[in-house]
SERO-4910 file (N, C-alpha, C, O; in steps of 0.05 Angstrom, whole numbers):
BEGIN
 pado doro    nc1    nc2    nc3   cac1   cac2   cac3    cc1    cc2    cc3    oc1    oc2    oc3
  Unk    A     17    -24      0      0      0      0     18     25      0     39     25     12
  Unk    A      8     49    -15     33     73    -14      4     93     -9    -20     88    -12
  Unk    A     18    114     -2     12    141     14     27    154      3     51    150      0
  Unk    A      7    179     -8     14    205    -18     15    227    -20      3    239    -38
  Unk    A     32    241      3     23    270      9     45    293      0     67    299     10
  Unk    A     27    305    -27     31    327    -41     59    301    -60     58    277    -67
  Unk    A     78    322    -62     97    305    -81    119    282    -66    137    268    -74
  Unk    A    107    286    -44    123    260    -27    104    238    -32     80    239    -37
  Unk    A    122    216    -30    113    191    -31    123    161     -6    144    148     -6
  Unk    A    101    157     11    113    133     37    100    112     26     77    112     18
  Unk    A    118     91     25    111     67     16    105     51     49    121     52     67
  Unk    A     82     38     51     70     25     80     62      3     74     44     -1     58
  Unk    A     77    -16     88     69    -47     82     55    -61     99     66    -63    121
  Unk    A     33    -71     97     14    -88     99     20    -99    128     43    -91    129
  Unk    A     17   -111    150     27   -121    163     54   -115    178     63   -134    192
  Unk    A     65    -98    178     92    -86    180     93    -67    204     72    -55    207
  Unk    A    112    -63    222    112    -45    243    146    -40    241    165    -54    234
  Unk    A    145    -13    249    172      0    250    172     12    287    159     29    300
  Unk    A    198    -11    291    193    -14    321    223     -8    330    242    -17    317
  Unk    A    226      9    353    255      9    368    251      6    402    230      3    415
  Unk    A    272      7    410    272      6    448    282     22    451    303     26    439
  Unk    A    272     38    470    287     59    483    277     67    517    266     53    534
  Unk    A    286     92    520    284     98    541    281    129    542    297    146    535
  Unk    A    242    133    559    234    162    556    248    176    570    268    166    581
  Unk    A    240    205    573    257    228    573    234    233    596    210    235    590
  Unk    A    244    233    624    226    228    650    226    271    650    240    288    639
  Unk    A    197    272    669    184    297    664    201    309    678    193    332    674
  Unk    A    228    314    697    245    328    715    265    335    681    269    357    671
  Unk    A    271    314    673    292    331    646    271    347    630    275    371    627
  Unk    A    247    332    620    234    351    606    232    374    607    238    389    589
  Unk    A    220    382    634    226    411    648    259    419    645    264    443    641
  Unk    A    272    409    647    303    420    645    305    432    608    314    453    599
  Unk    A    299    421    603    307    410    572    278    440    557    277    445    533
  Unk    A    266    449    571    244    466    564    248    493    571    237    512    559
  Unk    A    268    497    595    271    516    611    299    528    591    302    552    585
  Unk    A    319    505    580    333    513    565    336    516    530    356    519    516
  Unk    A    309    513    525    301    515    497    298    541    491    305    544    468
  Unk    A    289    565    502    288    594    498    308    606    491    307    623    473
  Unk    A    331    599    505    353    622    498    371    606    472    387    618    457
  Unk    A    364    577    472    376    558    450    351    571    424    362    586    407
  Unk    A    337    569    422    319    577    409    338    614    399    341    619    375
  Unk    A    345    629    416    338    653    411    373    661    399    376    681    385
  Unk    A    398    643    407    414    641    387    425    620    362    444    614    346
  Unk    A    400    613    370    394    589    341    370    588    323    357    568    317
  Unk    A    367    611    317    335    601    304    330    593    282    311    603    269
  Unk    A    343    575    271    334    561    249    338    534    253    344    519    235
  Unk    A    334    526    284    334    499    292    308    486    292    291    502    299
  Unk    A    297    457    284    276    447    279    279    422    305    294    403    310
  Unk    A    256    434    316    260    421    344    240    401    348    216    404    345
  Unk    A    254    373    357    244    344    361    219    362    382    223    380    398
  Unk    A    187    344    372    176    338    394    181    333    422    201    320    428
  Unk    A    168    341    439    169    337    468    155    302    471    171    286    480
  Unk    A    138    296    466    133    265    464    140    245    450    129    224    445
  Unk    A    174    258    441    189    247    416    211    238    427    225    219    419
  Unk    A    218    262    461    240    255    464    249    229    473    230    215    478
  Unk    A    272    216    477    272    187    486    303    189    472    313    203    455
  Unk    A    311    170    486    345    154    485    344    122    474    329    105    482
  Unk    A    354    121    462    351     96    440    371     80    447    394     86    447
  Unk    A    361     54    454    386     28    458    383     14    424    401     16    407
  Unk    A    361      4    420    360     -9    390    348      0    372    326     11    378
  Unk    A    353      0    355    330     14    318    324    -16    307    333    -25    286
  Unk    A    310    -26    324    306    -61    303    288    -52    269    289    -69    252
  Unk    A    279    -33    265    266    -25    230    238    -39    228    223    -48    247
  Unk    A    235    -40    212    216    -55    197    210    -77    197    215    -88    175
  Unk    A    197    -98    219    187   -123    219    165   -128    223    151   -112    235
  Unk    A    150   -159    213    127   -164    210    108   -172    238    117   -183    258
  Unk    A     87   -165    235     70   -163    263     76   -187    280     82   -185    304
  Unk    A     76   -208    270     84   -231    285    108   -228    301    104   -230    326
  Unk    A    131   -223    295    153   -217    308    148   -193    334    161   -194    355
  Unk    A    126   -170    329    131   -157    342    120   -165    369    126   -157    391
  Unk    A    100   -185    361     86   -200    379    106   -207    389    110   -191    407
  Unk    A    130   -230    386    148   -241    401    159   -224    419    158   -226    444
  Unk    A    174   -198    402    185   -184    420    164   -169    445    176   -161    465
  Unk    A    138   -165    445    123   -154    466    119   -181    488    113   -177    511
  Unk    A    122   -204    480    115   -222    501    135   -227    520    134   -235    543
  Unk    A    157   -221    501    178   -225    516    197   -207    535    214   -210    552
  Unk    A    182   -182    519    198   -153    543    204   -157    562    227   -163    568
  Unk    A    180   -153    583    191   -150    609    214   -166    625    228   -157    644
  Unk    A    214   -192    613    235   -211    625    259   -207    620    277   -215    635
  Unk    A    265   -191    592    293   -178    585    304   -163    601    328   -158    595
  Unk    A    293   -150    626    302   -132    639    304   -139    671    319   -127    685
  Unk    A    292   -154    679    294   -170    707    315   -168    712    335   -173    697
  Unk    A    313   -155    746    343   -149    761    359   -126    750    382   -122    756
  Unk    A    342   -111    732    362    -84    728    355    -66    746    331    -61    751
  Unk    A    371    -58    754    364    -25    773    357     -3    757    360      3    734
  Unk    A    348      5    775    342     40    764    368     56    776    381     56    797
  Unk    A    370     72    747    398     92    754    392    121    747    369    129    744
  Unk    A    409    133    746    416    162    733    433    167    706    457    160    708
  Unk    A    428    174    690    453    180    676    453    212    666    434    225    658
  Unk    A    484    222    671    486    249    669    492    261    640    511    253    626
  Unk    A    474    280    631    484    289    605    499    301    607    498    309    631
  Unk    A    525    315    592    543    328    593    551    347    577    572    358    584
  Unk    A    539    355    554    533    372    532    521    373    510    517    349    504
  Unk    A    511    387    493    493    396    473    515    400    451    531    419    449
  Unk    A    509    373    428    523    380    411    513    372    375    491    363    371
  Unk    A    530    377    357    521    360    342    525    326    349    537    316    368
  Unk    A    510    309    325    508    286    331    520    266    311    539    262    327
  Unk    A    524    254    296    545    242    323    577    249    316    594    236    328
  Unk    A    585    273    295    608    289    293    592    314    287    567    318    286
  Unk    A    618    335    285    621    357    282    606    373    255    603    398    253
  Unk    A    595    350    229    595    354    205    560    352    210    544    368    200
  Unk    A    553    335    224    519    323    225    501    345    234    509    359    253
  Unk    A    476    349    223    450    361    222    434    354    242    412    364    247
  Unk    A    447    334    257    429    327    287    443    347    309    467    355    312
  Unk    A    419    352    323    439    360    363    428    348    371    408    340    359
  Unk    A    436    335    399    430    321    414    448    316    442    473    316    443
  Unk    A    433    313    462    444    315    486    464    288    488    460    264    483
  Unk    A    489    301    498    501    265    500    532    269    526    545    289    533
  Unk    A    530    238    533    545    241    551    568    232    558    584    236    540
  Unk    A    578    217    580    607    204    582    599    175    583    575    172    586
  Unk    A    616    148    581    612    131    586    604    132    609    609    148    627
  Unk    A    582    102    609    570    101    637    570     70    643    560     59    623
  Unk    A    576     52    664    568     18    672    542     14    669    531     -4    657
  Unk    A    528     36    684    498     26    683    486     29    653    478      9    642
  Unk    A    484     46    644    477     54    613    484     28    598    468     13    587
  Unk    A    520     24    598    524     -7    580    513    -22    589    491    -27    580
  Unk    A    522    -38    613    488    -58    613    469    -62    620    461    -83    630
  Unk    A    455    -38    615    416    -42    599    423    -42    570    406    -52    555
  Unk    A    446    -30    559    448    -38    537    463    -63    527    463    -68    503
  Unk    A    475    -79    545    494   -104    537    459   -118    539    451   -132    520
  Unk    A    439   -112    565    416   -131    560    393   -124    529    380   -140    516
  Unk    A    395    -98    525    380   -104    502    395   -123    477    385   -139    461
  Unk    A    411   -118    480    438   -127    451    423   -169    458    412   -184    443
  Unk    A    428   -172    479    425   -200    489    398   -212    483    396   -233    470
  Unk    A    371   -196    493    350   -199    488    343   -196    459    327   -212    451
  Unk    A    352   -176    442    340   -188    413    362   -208    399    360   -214    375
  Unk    A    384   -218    414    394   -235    393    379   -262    400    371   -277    381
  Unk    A    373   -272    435    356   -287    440    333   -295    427    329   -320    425
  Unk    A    315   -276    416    289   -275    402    294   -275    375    275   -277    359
  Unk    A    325   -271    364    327   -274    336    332   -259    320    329   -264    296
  Unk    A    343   -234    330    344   -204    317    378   -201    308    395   -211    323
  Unk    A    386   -186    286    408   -181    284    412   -159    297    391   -146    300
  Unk    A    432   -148    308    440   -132    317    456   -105    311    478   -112    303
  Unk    A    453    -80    310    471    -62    295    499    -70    311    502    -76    335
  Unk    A    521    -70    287    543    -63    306    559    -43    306    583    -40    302
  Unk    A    534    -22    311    557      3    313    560      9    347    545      1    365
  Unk    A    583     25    347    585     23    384    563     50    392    557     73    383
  Unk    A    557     32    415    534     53    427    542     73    432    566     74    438
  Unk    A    528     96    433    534    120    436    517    143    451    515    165    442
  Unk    A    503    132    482    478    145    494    466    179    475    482    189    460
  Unk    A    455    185    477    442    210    469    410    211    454    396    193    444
  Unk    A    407    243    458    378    244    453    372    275    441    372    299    447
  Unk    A    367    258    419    360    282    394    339    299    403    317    291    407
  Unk    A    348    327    405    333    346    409    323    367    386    299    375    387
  Unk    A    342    375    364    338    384    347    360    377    321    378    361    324
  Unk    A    353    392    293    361    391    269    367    415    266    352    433    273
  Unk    A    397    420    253    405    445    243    424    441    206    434    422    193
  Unk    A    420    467    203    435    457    168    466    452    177    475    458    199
  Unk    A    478    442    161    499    429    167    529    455    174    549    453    188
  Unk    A    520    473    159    545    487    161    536    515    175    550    534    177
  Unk    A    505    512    186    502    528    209    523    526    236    532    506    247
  Unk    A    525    556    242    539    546    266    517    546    295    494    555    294
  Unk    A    531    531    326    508    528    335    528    542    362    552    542    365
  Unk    A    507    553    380    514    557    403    509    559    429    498    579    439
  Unk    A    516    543    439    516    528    469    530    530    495    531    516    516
  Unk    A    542    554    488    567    563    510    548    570    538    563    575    556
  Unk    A    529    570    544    514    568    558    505    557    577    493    565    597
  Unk    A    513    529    567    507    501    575    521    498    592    509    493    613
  Unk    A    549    498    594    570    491    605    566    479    641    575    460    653
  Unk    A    546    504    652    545    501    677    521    479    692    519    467    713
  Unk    A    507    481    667    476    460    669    479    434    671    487    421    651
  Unk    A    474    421    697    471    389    702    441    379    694    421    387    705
  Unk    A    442    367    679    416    349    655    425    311    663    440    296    651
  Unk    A    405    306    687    410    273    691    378    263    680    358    277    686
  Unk    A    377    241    667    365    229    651    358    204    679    372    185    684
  Unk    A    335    210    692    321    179    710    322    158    695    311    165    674
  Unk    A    328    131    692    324    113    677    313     90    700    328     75    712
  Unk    A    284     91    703    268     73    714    251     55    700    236     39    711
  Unk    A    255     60    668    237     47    652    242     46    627    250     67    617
  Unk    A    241     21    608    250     23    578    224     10    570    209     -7    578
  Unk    A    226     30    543    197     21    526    208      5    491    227      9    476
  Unk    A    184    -12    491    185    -14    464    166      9    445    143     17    451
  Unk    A    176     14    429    166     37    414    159     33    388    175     23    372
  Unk    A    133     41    378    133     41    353    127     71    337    113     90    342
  Unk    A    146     63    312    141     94    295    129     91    280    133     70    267
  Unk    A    107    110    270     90    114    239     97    133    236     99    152    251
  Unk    A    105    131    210    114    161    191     94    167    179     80    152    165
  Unk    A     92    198    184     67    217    173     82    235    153    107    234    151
  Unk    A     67    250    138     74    276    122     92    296    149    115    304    147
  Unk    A     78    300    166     97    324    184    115    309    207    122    317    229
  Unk    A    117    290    197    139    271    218    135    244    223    120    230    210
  Unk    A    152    234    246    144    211    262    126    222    285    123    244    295
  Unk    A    113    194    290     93    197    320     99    162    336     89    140    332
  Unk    A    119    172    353    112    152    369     92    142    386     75    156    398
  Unk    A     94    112    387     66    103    415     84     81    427    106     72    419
  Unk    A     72     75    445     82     57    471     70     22    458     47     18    452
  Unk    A     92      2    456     74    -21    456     84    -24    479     67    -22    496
  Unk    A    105    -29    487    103    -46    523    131    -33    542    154    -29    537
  Unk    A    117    -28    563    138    -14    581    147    -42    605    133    -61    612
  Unk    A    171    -36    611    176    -51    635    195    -32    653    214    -19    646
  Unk    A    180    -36    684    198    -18    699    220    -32    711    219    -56    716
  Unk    A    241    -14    717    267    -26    722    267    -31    754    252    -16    766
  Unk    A    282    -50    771    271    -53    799    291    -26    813    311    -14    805
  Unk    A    277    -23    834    286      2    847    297     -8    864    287    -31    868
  Unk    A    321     -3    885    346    -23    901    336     -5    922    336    -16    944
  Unk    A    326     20    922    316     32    955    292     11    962    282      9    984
  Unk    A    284     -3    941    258    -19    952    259    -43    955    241    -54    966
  Unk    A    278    -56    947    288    -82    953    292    -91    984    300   -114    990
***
């Protein structure tokens, strides 16, 4: 089936879901991340800025698979994550993504233990269920906005601002692409166990 809006053209297949895992952008950054969009906004304005129900940190981009599979992977979520704690992870600057040359910004930070494995467990959980794996090395961050490439951007600002990311919960996510973007929705959340409650 194809979809046609104005001289663009999305090709949408039958049965098909375009699915990733990640991890939302809890309402204490949001507010952080909102409070510092004005003055980013006011020496950047030709930045095209990610949705607020968009934001989210990405462990996997699994693409385009057929409903059946996604079924597998929803039955099987929550157990991929058993015995993970809930942590913090600290952002550490606003930059392009993922060099100096790229049209993405995005918040990103230092290596972290806890970050790699929830991400050594997603990597584990879709090879379990059958998934190939990207192997590019992970790289935490979270796309906030799009700039032209040889715009310059500026963030000197930032410098002093602590931006920690709660990670109590990873979702599976699915995207539909529209004419004015993506829209994500939630297929299955699982919360991570909390060690003050143990």
């Amino acid at each position: 089936m194809r979809k046609h809006w104005g001289n663009s053209e999305l090709v949408v297949r039958a049965g098909m879901q375009r699915v990733f895992i990640g991890i939302p952008v809890d309402k204490h950054l949001q507010k952080k991340i909102n409070e510092l969009s004005g003055p980013i906004k006011n020496s950047n304005p030709n930045l095209r800025w990610v949705a607020e129900t968009n934001r989210h940190l990405t462990l996997a981009f699994i693409g385009n698979i057929p409903d059946l599979k996604v079924e597998i992977l929803r039955r099987q979520f929550e157990q991929a994550y058993q015995g993970c704690s809930q942590f913090k992870y600290r952002f550490s600057r606003l930059a392009r993504f993922p060099g100096a040359a790229s049209g993405i910004i995005a918040l990103t930070g230092e290596p972290d233990t806890a970050m790699d494995h929830i991400f050594q467990l997603t990597r584990r959980f879709l090879g379990n269920v059958g998934f190939d794996f990207d192997s590019k090395k992970f790289r935490p961050h979270v796309t906030l906005a799009r700039i032209r490439r040889k715009q310059q951007l500026n963030t000197s600002f930032l410098h002093a601002t602590e931006l920690n990311l709660a990670v109590d919960r990873v979702w599976l996510y699915q995207s539909s692409l529209t004419a004015s973007g993506s829209i994500y929705s939630t297929l299955e959340e699982t919360m991570l166990s909390n060690a003050a409650e143990s």
